[in-house]
PDB file of N, CA, C and O in Angstrom:
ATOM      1  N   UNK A   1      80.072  83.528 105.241  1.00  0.00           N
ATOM      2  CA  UNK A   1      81.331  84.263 105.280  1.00  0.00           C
ATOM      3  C   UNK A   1      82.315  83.514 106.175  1.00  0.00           C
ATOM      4  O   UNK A   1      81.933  83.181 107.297  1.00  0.00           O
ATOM      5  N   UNK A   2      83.688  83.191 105.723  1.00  0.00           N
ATOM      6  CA  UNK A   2      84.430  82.348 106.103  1.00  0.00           C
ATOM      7  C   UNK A   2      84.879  83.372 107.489  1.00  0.00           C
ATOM      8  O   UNK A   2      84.694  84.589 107.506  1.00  0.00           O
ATOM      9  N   UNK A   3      85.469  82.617 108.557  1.00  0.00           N
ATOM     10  CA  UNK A   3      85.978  83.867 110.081  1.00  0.00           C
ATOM     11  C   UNK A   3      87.309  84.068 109.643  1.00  0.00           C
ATOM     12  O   UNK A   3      87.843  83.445 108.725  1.00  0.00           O
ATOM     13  N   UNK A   4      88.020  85.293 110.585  1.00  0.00           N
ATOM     14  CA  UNK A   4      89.173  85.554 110.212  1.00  0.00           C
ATOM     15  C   UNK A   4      90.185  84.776 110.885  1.00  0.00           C
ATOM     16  O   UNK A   4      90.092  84.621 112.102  1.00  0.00           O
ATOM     17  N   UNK A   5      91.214  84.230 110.186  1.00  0.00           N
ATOM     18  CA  UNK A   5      91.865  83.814 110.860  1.00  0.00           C
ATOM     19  C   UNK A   5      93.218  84.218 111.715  1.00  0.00           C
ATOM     20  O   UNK A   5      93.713  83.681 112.706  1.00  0.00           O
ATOM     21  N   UNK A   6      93.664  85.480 110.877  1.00  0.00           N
ATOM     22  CA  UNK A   6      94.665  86.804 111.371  1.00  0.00           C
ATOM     23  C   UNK A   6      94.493  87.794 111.008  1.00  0.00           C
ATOM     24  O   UNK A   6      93.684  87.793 110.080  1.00  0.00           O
ATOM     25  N   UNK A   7      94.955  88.995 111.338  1.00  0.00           N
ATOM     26  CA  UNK A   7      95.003  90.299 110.986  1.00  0.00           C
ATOM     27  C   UNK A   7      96.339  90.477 110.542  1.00  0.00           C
ATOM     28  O   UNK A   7      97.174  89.677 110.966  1.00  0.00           O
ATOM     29  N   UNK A   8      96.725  91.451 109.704  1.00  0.00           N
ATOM     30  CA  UNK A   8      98.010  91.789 109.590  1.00  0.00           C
ATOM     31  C   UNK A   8      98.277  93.725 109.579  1.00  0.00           C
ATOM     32  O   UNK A   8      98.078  94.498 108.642  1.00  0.00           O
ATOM     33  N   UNK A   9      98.678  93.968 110.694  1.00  0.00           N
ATOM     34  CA  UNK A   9      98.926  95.656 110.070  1.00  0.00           C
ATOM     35  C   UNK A   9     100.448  96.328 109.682  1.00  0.00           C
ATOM     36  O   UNK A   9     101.402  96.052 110.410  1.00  0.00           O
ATOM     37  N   UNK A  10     100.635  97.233 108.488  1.00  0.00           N
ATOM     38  CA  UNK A  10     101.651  97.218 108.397  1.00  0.00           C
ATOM     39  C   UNK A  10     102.059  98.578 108.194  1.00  0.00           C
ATOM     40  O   UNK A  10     101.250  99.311 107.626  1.00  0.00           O
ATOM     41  N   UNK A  11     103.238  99.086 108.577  1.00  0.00           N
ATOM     42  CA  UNK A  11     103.560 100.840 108.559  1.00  0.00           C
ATOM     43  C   UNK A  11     104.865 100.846 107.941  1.00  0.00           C
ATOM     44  O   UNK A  11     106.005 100.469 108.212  1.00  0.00           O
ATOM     45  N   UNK A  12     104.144 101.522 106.841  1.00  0.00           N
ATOM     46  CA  UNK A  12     106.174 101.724 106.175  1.00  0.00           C
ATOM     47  C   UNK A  12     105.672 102.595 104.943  1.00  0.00           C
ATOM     48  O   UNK A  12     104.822 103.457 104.717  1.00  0.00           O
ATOM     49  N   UNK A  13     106.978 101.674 104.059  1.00  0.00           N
ATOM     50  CA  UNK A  13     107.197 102.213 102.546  1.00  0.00           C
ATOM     51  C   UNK A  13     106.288 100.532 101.984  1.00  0.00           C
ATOM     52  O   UNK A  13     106.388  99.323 102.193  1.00  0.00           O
ATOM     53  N   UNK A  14     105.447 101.471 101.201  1.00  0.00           N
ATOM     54  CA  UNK A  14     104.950 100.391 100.494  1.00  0.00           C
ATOM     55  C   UNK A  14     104.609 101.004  99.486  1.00  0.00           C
ATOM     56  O   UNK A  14     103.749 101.868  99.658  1.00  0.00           O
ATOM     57  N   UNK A  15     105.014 100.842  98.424  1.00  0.00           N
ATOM     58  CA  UNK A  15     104.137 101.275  97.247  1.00  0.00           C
ATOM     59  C   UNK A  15     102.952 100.633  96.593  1.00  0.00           C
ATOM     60  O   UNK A  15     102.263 101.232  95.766  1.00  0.00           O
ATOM     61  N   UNK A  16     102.621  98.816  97.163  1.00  0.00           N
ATOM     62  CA  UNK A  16     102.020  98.295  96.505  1.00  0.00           C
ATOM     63  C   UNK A  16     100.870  98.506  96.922  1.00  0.00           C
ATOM     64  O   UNK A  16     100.010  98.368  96.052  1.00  0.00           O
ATOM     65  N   UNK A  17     100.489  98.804  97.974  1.00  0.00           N
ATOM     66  CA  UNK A  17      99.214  99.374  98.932  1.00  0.00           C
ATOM     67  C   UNK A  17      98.989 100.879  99.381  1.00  0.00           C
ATOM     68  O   UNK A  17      97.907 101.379  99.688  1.00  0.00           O
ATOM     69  N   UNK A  18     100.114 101.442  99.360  1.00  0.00           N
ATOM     70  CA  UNK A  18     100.026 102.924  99.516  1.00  0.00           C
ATOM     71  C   UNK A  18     100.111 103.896  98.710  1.00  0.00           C
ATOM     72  O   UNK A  18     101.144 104.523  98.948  1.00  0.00           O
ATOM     73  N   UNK A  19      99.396 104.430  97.678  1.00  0.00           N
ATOM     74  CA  UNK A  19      99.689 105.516  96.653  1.00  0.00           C
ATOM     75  C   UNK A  19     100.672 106.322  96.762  1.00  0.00           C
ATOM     76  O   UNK A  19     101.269 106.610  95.725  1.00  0.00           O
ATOM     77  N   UNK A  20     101.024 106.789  97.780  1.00  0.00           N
ATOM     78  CA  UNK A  20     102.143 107.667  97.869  1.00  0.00           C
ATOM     79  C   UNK A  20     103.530 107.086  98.153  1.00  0.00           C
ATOM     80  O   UNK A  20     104.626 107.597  97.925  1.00  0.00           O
ATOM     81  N   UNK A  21     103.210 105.807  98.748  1.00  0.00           N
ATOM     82  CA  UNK A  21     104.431 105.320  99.330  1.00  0.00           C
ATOM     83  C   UNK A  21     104.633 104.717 100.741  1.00  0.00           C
ATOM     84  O   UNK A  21     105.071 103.620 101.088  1.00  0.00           O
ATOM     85  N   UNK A  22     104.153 105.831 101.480  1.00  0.00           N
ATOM     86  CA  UNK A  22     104.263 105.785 103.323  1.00  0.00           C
ATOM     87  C   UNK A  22     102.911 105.504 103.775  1.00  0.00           C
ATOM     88  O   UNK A  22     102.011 106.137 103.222  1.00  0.00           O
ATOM     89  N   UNK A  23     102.617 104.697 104.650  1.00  0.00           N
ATOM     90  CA  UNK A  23     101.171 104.838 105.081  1.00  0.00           C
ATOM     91  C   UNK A  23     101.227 103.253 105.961  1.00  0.00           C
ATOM     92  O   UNK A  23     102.084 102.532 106.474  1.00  0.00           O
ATOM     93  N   UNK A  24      99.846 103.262 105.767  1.00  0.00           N
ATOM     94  CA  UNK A  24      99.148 102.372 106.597  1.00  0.00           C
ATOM     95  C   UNK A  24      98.228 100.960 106.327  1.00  0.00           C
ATOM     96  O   UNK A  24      97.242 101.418 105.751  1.00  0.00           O
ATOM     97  N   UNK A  25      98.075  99.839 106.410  1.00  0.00           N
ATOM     98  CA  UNK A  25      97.583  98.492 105.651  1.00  0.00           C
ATOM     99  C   UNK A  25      97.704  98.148 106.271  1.00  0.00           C
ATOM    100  O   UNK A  25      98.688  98.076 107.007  1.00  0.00           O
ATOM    101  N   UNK A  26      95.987  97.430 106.327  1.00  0.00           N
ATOM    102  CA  UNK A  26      95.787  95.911 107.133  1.00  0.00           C
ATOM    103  C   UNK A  26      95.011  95.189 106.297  1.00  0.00           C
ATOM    104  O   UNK A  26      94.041  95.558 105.636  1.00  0.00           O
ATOM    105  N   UNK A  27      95.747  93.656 106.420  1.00  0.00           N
ATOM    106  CA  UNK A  27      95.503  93.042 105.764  1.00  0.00           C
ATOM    107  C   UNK A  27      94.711  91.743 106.171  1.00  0.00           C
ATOM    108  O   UNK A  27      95.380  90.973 106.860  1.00  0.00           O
ATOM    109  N   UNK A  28      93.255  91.283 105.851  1.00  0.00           N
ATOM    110  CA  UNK A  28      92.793  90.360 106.722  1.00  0.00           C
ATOM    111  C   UNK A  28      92.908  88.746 106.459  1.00  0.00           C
ATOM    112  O   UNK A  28      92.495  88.550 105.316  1.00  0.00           O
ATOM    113  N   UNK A  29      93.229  87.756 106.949  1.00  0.00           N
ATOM    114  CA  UNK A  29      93.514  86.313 106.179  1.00  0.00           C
ATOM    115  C   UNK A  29      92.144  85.604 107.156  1.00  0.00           C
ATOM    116  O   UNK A  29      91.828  85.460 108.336  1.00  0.00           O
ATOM    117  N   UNK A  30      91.588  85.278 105.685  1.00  0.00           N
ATOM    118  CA  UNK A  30      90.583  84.260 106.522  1.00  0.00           C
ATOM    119  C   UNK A  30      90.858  82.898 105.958  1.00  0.00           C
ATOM    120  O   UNK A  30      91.472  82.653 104.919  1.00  0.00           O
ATOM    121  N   UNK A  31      90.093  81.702 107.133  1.00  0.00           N
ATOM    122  CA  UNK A  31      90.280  80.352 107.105  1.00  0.00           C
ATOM    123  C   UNK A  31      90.283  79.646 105.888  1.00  0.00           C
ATOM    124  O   UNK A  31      91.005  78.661 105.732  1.00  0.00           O
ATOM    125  N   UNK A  32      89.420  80.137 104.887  1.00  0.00           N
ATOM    126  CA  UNK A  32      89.469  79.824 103.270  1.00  0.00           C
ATOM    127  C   UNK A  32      90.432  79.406 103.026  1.00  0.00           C
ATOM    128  O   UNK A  32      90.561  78.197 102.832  1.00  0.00           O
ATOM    129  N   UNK A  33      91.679  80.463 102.933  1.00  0.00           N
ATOM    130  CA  UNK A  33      92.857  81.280 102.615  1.00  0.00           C
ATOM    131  C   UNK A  33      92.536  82.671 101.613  1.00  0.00           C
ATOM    132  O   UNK A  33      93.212  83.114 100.684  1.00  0.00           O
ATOM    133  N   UNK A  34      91.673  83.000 101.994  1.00  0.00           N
ATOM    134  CA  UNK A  34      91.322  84.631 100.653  1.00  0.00           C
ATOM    135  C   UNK A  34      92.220  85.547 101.584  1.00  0.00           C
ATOM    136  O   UNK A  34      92.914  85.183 102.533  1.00  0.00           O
ATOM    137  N   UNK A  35      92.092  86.446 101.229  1.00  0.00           N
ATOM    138  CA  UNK A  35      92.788  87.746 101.512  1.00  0.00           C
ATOM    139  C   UNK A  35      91.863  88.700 101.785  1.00  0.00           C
ATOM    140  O   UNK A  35      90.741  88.228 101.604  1.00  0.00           O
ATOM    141  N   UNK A  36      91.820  90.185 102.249  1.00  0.00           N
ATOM    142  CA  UNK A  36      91.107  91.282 101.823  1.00  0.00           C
ATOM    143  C   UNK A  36      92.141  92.402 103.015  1.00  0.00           C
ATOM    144  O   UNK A  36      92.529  92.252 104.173  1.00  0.00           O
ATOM    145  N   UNK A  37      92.311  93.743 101.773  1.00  0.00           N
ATOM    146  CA  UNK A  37      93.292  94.479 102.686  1.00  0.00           C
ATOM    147  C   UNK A  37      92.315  95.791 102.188  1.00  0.00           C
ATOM    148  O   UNK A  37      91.498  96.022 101.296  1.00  0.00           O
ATOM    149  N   UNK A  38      93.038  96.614 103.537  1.00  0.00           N
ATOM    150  CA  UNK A  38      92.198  97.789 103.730  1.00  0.00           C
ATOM    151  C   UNK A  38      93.178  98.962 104.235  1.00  0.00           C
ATOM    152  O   UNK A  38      94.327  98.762 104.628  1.00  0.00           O
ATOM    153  N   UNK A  39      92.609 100.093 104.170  1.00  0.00           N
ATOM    154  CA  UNK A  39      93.906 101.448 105.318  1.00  0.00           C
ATOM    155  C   UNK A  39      93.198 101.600 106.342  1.00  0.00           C
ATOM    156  O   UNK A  39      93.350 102.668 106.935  1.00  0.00           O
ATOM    157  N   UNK A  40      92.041 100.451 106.983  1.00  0.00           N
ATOM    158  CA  UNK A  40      91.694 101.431 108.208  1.00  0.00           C
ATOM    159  C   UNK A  40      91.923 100.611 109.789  1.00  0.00           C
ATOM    160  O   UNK A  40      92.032  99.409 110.032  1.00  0.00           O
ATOM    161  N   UNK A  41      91.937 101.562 110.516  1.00  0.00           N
ATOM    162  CA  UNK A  41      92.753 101.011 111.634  1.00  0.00           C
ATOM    163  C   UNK A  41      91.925 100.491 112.773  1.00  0.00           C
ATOM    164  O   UNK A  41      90.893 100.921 113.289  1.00  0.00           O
ATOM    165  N   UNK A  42      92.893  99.135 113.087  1.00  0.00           N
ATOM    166  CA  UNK A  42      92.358  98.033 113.989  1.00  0.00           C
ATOM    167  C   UNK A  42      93.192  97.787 114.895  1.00  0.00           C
ATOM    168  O   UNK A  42      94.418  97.840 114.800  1.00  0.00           O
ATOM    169  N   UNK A  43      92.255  97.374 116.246  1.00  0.00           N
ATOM    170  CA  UNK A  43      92.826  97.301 117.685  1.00  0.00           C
ATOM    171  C   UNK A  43      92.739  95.889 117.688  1.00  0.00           C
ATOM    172  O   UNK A  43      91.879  95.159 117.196  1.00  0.00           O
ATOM    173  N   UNK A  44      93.885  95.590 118.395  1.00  0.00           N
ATOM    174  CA  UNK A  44      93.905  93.946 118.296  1.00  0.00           C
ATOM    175  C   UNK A  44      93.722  93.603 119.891  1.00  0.00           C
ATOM    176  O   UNK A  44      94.203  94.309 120.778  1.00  0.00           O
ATOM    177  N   UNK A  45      92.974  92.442 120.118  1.00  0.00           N
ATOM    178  CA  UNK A  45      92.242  91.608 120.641  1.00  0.00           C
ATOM    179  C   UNK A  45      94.109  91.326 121.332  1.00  0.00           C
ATOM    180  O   UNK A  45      94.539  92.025 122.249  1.00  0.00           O
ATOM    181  N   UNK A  46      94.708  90.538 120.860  1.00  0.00           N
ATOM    182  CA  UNK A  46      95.771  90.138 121.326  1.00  0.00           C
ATOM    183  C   UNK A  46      97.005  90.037 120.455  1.00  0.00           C
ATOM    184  O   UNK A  46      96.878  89.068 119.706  1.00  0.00           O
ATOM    185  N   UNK A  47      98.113  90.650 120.275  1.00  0.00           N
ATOM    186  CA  UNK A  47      99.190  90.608 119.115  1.00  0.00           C
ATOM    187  C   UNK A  47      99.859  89.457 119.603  1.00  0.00           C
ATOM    188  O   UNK A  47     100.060  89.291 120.806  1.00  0.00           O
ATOM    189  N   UNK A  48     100.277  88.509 118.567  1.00  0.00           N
ATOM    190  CA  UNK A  48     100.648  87.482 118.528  1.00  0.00           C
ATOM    191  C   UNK A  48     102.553  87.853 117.660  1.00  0.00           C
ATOM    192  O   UNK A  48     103.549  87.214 118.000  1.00  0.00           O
ATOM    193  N   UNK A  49     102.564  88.420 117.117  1.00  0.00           N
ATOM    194  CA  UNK A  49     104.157  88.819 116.414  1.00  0.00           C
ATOM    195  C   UNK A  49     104.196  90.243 116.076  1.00  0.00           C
ATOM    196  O   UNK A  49     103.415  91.029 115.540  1.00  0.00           O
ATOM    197  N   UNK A  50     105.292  90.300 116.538  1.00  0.00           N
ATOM    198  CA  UNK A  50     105.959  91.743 115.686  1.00  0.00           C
ATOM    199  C   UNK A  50     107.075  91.792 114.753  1.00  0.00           C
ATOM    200  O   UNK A  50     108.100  91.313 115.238  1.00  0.00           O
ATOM    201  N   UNK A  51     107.242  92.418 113.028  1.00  0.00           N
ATOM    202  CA  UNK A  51     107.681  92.009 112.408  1.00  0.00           C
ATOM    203  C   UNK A  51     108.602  93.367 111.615  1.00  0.00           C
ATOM    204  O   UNK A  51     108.156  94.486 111.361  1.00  0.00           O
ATOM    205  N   UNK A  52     109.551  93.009 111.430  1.00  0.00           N
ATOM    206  CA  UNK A  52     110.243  94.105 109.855  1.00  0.00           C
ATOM    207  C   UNK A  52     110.633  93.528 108.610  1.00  0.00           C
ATOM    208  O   UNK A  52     111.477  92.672 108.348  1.00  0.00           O
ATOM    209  N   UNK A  53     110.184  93.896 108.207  1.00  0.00           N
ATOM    210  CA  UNK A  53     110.412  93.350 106.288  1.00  0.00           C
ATOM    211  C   UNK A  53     110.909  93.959 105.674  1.00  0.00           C
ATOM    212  O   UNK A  53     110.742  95.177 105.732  1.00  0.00           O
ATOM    213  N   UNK A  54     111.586  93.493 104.973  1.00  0.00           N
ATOM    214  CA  UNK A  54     112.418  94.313 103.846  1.00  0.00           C
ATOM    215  C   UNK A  54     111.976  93.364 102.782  1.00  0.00           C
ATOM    216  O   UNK A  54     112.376  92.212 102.947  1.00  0.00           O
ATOM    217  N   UNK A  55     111.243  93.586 101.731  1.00  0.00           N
ATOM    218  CA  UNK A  55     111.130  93.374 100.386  1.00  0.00           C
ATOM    219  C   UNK A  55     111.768  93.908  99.086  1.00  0.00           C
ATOM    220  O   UNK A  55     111.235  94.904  98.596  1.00  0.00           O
ATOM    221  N   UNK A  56     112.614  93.489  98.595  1.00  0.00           N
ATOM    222  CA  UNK A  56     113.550  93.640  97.404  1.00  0.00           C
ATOM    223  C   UNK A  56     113.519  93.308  96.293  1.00  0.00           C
ATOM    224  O   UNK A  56     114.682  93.011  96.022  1.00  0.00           O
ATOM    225  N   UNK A  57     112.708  93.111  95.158  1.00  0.00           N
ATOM    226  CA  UNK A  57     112.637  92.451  94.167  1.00  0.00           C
ATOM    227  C   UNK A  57     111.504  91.249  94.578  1.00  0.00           C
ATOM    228  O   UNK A  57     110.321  91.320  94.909  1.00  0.00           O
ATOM    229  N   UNK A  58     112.550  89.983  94.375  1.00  0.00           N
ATOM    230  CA  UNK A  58     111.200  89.010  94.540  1.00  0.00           C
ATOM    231  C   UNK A  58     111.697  88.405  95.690  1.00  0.00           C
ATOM    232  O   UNK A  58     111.224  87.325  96.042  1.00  0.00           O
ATOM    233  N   UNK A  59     112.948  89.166  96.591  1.00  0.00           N
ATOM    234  CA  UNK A  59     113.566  88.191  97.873  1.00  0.00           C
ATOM    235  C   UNK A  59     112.750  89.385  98.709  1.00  0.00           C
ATOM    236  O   UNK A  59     112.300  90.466  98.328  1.00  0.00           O
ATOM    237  N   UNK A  60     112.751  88.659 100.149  1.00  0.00           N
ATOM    238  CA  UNK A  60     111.810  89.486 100.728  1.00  0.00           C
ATOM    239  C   UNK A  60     113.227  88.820 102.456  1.00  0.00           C
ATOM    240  O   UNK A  60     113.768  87.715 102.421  1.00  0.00           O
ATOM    241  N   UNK A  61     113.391  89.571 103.332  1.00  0.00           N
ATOM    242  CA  UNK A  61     114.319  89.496 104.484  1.00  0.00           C
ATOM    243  C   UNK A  61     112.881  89.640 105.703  1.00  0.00           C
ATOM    244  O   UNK A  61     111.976  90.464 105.574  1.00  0.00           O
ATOM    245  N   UNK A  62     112.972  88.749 106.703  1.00  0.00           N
ATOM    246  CA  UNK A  62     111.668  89.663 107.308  1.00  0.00           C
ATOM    247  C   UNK A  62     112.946  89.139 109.214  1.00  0.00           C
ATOM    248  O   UNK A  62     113.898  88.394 109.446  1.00  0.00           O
ATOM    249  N   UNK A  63     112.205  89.978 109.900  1.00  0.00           N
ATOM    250  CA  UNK A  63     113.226  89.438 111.244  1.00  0.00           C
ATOM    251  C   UNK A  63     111.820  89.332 111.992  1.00  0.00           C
ATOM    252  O   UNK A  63     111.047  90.249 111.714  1.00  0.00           O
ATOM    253  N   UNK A  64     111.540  88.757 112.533  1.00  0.00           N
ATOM    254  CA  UNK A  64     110.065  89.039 113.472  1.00  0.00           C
ATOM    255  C   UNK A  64     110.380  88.005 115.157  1.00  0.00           C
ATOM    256  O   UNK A  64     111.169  87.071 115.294  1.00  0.00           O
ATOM    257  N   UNK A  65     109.618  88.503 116.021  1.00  0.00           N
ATOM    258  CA  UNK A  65     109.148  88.371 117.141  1.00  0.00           C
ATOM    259  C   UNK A  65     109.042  86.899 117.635  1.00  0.00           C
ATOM    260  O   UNK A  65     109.301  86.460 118.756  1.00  0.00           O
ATOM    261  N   UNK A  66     108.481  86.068 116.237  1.00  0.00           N
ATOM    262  CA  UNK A  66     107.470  84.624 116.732  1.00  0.00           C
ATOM    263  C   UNK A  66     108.920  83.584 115.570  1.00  0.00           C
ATOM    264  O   UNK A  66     109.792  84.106 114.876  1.00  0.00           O
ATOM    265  N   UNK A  67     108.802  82.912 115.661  1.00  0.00           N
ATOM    266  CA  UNK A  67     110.000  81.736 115.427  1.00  0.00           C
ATOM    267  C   UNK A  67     109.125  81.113 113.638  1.00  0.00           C
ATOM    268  O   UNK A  67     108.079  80.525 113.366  1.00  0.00           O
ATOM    269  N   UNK A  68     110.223  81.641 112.874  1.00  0.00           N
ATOM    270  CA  UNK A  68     111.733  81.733 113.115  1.00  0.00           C
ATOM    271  C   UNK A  68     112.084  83.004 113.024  1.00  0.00           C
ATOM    272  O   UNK A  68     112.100  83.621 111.959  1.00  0.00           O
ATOM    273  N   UNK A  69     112.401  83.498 114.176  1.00  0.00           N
ATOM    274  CA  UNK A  69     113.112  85.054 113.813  1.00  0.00           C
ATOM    275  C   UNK A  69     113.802  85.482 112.851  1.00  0.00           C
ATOM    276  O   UNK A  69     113.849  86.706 112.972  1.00  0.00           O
ATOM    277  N   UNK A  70     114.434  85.113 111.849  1.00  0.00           N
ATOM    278  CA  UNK A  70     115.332  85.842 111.001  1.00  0.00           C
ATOM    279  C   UNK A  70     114.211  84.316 109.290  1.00  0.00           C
ATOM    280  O   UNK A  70     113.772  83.166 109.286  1.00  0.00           O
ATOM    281  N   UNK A  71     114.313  85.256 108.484  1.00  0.00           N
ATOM    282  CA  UNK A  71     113.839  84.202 107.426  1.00  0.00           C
ATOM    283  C   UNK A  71     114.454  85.168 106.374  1.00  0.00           C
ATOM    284  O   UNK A  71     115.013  86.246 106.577  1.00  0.00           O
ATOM    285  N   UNK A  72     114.138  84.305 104.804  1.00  0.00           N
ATOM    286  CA  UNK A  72     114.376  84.774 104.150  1.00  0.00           C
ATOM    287  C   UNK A  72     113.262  84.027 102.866  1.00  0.00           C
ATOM    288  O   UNK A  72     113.204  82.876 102.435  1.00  0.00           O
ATOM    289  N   UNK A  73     112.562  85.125 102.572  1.00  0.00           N
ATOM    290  CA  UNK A  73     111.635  84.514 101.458  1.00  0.00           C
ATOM    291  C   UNK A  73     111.749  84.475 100.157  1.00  0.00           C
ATOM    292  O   UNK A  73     112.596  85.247  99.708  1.00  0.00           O
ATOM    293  N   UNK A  74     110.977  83.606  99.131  1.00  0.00           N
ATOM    294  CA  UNK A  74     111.952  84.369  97.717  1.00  0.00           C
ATOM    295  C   UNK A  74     109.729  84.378  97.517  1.00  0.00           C
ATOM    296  O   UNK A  74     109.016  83.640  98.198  1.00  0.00           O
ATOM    297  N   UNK A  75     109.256  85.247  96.605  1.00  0.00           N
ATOM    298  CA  UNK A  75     108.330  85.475  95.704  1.00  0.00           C
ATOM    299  C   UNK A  75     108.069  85.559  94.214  1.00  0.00           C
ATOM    300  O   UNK A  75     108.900  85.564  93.305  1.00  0.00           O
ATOM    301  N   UNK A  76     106.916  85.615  94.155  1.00  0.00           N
ATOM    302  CA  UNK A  76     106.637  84.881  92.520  1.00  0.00           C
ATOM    303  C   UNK A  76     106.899  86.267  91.582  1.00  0.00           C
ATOM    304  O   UNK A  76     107.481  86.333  90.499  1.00  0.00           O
ATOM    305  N   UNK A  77     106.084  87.666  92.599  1.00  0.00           N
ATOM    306  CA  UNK A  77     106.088  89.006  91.801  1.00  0.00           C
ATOM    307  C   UNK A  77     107.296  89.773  92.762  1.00  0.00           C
ATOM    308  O   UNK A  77     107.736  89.615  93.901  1.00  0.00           O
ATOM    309  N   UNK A  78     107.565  90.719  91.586  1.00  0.00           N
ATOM    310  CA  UNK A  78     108.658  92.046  92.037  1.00  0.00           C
ATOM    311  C   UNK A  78     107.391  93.019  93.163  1.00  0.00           C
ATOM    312  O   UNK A  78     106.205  93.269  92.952  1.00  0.00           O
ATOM    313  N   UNK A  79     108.393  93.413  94.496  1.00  0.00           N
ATOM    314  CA  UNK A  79     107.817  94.489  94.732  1.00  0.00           C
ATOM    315  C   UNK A  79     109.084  95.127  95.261  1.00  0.00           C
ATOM    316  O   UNK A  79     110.188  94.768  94.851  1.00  0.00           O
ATOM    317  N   UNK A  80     108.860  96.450  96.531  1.00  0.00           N
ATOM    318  CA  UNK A  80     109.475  96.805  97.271  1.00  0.00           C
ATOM    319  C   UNK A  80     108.850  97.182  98.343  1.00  0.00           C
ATOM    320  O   UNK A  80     107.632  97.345  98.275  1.00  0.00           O
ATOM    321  N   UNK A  81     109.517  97.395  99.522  1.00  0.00           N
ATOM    322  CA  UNK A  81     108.697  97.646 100.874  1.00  0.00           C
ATOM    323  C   UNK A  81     109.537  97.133 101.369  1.00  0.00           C
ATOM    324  O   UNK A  81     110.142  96.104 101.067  1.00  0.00           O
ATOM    325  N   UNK A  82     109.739  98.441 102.915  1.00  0.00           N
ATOM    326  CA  UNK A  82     110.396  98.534 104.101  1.00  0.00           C
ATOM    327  C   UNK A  82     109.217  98.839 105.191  1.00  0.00           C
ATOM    328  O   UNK A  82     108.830  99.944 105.569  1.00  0.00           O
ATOM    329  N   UNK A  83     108.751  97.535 105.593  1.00  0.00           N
ATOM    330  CA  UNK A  83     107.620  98.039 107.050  1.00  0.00           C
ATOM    331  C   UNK A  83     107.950  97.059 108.256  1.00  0.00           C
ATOM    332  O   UNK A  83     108.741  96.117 108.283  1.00  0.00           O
ATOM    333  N   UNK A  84     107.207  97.500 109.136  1.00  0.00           N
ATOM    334  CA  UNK A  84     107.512  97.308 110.213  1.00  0.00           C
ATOM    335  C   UNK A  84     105.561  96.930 110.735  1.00  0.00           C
ATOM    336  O   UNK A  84     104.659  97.765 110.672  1.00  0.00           O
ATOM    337  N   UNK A  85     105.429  95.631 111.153  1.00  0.00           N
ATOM    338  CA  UNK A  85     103.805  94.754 110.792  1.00  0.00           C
ATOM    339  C   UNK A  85     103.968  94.368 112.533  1.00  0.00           C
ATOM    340  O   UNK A  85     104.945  94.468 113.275  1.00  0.00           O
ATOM    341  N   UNK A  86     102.706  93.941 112.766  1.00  0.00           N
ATOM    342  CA  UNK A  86     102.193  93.450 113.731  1.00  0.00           C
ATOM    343  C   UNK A  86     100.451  92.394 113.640  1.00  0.00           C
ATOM    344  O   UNK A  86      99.362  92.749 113.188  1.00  0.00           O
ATOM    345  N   UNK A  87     100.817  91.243 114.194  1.00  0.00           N
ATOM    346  CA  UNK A  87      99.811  90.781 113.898  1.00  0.00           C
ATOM    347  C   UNK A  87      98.948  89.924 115.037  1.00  0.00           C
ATOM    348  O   UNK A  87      99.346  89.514 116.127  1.00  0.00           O
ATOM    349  N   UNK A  88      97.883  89.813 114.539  1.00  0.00           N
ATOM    350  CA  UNK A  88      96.849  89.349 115.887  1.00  0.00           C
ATOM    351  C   UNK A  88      95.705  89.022 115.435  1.00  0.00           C
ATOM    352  O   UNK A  88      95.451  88.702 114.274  1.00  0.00           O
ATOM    353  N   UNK A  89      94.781  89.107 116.568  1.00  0.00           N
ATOM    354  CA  UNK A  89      93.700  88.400 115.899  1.00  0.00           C
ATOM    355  C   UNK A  89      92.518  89.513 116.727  1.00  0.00           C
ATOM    356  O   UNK A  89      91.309  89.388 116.528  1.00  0.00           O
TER     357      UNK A  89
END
């Protein structure tokens, strides 16, 4: 089993992870590069960034904590989501 290499947790509007909409996701990135996301909640060892995203279609706005503060992403799929993430290890 490959180790993790970050955590990601995230609180908002998400529809792509949250059935209802509002809730809770963490998402784990290991050294591979795989993925695996979950709703249950984790204490971090040490937070390394704090983040807000706005996802719009396939442009995504994020402002976060760790450099470069202000970005702007474009993506391959449509979503939406307004959260507010923190990440660590």
């Amino acid at each position: 089993m490959p180790k993790i290499k970050k955590i990601f947790t995230e609180y908002g509007l998400d529809f792509d992870n949250n059935k209802y909409g509002f809730g809770r996701s963490t998402e784990y990135e290991y050294t591979d590069g795989t993925e695996m996301r979950t709703h249950e909640q984790v204490e971090f060892k040490k937070v390394h960034a704090r983040y807000f995203r706005i996802w719009i279609g396939k442009i995504v706005f994020v402002i976060d904590s760790d450099r470069p503060h202000f970005s702007f992403r474009k993506k391959k799929r449509w979503n939406f989501k307004i959260v507010y993430g923190k990440s660590g290890q």
